[in-house]
N, C-alpha and C positions, 0 to 999 in steps of 0.2 A: 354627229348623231346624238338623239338625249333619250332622257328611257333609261332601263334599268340595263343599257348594253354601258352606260357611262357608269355604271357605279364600280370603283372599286369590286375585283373580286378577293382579294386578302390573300393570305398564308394558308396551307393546312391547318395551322397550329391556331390561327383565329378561326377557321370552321369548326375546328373540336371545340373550341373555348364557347361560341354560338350554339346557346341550347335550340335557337329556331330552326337551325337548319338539320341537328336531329332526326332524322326518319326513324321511327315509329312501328315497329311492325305488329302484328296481332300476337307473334309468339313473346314481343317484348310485354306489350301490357298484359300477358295473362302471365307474367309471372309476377310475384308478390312484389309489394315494397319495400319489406324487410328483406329479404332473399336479395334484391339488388343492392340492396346497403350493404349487405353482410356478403355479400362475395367484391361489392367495390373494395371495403377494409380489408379484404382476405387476398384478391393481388396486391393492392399497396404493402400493404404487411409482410407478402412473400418477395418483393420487389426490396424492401428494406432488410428483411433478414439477408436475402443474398448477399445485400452490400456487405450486411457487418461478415456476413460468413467469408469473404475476399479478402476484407480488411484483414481479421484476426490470422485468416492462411498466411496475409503477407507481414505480419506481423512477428510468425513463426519464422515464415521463412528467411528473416533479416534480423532474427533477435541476437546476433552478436553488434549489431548495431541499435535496434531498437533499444537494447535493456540501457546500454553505458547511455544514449542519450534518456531515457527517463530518470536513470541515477542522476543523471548532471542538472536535468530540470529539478528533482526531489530536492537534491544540496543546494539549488539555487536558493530554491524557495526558504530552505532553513536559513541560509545566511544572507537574506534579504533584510530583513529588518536592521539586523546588525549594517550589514553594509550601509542600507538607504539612511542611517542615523550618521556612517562617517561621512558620506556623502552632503549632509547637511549641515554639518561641520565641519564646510571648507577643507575638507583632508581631503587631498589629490585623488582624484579615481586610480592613479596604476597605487600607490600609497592602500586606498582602501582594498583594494585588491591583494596584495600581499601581505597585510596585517588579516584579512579575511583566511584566506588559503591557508596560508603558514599560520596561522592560529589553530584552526580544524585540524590539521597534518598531526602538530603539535600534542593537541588534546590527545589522539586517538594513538597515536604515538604513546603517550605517554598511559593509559588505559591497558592499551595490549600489553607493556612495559608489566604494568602491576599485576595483569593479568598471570605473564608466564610467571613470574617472581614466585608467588603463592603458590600456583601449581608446586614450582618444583624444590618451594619450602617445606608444603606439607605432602609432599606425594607419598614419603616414606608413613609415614603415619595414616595416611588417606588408603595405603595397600593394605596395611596390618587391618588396619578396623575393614578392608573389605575381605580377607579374608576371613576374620574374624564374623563377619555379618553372615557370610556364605556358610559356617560352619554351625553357627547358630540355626542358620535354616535348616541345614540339615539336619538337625538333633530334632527340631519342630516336627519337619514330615514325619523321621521312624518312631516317637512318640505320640504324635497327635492322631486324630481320628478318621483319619483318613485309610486306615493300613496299609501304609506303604513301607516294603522293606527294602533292606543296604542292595539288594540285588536288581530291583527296581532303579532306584537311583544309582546305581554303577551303568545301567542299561542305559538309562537318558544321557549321562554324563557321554559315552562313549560315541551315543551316535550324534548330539551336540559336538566330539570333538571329529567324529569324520564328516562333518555336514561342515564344521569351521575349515578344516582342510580342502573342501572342495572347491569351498570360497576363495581360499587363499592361492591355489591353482589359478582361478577364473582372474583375480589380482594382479597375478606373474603374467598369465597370459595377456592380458589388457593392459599393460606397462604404457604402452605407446599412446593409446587412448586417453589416459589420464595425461600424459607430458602434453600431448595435443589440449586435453581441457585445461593445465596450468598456464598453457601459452595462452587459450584463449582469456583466462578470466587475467592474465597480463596487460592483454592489449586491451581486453574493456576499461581495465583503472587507467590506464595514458590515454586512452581517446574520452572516459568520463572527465578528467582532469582537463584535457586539451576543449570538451565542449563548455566545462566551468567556467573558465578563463574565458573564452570567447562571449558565453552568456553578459560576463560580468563586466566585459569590458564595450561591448557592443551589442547588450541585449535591445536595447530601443533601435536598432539600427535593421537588426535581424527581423523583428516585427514588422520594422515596416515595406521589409524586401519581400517577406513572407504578406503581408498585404496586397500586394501587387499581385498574384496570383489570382487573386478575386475578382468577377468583373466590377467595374467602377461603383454600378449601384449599392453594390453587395457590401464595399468596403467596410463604411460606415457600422455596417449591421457586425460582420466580424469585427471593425475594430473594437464595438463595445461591449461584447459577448465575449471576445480575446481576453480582454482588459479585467471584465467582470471575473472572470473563470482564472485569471490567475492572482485576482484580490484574492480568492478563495481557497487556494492551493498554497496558500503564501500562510492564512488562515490555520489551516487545516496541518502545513508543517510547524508552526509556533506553537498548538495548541499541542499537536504529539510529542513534540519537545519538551515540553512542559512535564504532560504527561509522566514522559520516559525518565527525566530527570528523579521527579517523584519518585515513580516506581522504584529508579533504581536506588536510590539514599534508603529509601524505606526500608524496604525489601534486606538490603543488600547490611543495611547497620541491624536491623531484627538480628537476622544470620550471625553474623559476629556475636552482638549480646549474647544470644542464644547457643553460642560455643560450635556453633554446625562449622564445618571445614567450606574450603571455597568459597570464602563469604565474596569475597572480592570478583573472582568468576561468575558468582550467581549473579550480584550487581550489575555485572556488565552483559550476561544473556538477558537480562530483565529490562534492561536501556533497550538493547537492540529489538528483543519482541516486541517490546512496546507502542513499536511503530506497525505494527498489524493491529491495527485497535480490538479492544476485547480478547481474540482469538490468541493473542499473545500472550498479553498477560496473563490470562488463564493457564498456556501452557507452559509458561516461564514460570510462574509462580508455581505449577506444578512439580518442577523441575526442585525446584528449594523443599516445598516438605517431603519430595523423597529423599532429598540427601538428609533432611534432618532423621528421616523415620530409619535408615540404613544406618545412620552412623551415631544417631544421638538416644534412638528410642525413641517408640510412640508418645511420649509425655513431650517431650520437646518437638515432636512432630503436630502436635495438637497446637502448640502454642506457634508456632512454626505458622501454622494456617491460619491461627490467629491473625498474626502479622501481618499475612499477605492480605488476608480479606479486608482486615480495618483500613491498608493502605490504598489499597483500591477503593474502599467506599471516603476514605478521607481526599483523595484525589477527586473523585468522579463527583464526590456531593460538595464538597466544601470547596476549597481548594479551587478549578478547574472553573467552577461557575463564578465565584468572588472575585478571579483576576482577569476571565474570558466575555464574562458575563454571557450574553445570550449572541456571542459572536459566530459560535457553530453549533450550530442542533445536530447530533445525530440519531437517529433512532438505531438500536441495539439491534431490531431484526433487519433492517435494512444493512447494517454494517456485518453481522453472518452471512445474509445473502449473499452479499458483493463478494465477503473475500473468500467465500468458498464456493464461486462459481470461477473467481478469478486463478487460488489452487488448482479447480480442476482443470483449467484452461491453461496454465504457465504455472503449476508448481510454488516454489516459493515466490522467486518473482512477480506471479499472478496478485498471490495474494497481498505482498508490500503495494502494489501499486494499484490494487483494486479500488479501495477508498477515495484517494486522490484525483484517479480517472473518473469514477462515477461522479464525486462532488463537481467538478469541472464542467462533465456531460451537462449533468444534472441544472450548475446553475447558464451554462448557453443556453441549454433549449430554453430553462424558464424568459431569459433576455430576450430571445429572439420570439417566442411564442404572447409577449408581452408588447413586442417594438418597443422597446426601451429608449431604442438610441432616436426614435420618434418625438417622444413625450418628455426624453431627458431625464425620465424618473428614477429611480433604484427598483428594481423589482421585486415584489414583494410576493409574487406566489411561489410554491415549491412544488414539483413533482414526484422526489424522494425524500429529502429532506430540507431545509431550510440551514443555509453555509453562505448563503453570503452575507458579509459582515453589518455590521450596525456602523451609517456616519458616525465618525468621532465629534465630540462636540468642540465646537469654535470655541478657544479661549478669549475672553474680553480683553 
């Protein structure tokens, strides 16, 4: 037979894709243009929040294993460069592997080492001036303007120490809770370590088992949106590096000079905030002029903030662009947004790994909303911010 009984009748999925076969009703056209634009974007939109609202549930509900593998990607990405440099210097991959690992152990080792040292050189001295500081206060309130008298503060003092006692009850009683959270945050450092290791020794291998999941067409577009997004995270941990390193020298020899106690402590909370961009340092560097304002007086407290502030603008302005150049942009409200939506969502956690996730997101969609892996190009628009890196130039 010939006639339209021969033609192809197709899929569902090609009749919806077929605007002509469309039916039309009079209640469809009397509604606006706008109105069906703006409710099409309003289920896609409610269609894609549900995804992330799945994702993020399942994301809680597996965070003893999500966090240790985001830790082990984050440390990948710091000691990639190092690695990929022994790598090209014919040093054996299990060779680069174990002067990598045992190097970081080594460092941090050897940090917590100076860390406790200082504690418990100055702790006696560190109690005296805090007693000494607390007692001071106290002369301030029943002098100053406030009128407050010795009966007043014996009343706070008292119900601050039945409020610490109830604490301490709640502590005894939840013993087991905590032994259970020391196990857990146990098993996350040997399974972070154990996905290290594996990254490092078989990460091109995992990509491309992890590729296989996609269907065939798709590959391509993931592999270079994969590729793109971990240039940038690789980026993005060199750059905080950097960063933290700064902060903490700065920061951390200010303190010293400046006779404040913990110098060595501060340095080393000031490294580790560092890596929440902005949001840390802020509150690490806050951390330094109270100890100076508590234990050295507000003159040294002044100079104190000095410190912290010129370090930060000497990093952020000078420093950070001369040796990054224009290799991560980030914009300051874009990087609050992220890491305190990421707190509110996971706590500290959220926030360490808010940045890294967004720059990632940020630069696949731009890859894929570009076809990159199409045109072969670098992609050069940005949706939050602009993270991924500048080709290196070819040396002649």
């Amino acid at each position: 037979m010939s006639g339209s009984d021969d033609k192809p009748r197709g899929s569902l999925f090609d009749a919806i894709r077929d605007r002509s076969r469309v039916i039309s009703t009079e209640t469809s056209e009397a509604v606006p243009h706008g109105l069906r634009v703006a409710t099409a974007y309003s289920w896609r939109f409610l269609v894609l929040a549900a995804a992330i609202g799945v994702a993020v549930w399942l994301v809680i509900q597996l965070k003893l294993l999500v966090i240790p593998l985001l830790i082990a990607i984050l440390i990948t990405a710091l000691l990639w460069p190092a690695f990929a440099w022994l790598l090209r210097h014919n040093v054996p991959r299990w060779l680069a592997i174990v002067i990598s690992v045992v190097g970081t152990l080594a460092i941090v080792t050897g940090l917590l080492w100076l860390v406790v040292w200082q504690i418990m050189a100055q702790w006696d001295s560190v109690q005296a001036s805090t007693e000494a500081a607390i007692e001071q206060f106290r002369q301030w309130l029943l002098s100053g303007p406030f009128d407050i008298s010795a009966t007043d503060i014996d009343g706070w003092l008292k119900t601050a120490g039945a409020f610490l006692q109830e604490q301490a009850e709640l502590l005894w009683t939840g013993a087991l809770a905590i032994g259970t959270t020391i196990g857990h945050v146990a098993t996350g450092a040997v399974l972070s370590l154990f996905i290290l290791l594996c990254l490092l020794a078989d990460g091109g291998g995992i990509w491309r088992w992890t590729l296989r999941l996609f269907p065939k067409k798709a590959r391509p577009a993931a592999d270079g949106a994969g590729r793109a997004g971990w240039i940038t995270v690789v980026n993005y941990a060199r750059t905080q590096l950097l960063v933290a390193t700064i902060d903490a020298v700065g920061i951390g020899l200010g303190a010293a000079l400046l006779g404040v106690p913990l110098a060595i402590p501060v340095a080393v909370l000031v490294f580790l905030g560092a890596f929440v961009p902005i949001v840390g340092a802020v509150v690490t560097g806050t951390v330094a002029v109270f100890l100076a304002l508590v234990y050295n007086g507000p003159w040294i407290a002044l100079w104190m903030l000095v410190v912290v502030l010129g370090v930060q603008q000497l990093e952020g302005h000078v420093l950070q662009p001369l040796l990054m150049g224009s290799a991560v942009k980030v914009h300051p409200l874009a990087v609050v947004l992220v890491v305190a939506g990421g707190a509110m969502i996971a706590g500290i956690p959220g926030a360490l790994f808010a940045v890294p996730l967004a720059a990632f997101v940020n630069v696949v969609a731009v890859y894929i909303g570009e076809r990159a892996w199409v045109t072969g190009e670098r992609p050069t628009g940005d949706f939050i911010w602009s993270t991924v890196p500048r080709p290196r130039r070819s040396r002649s």
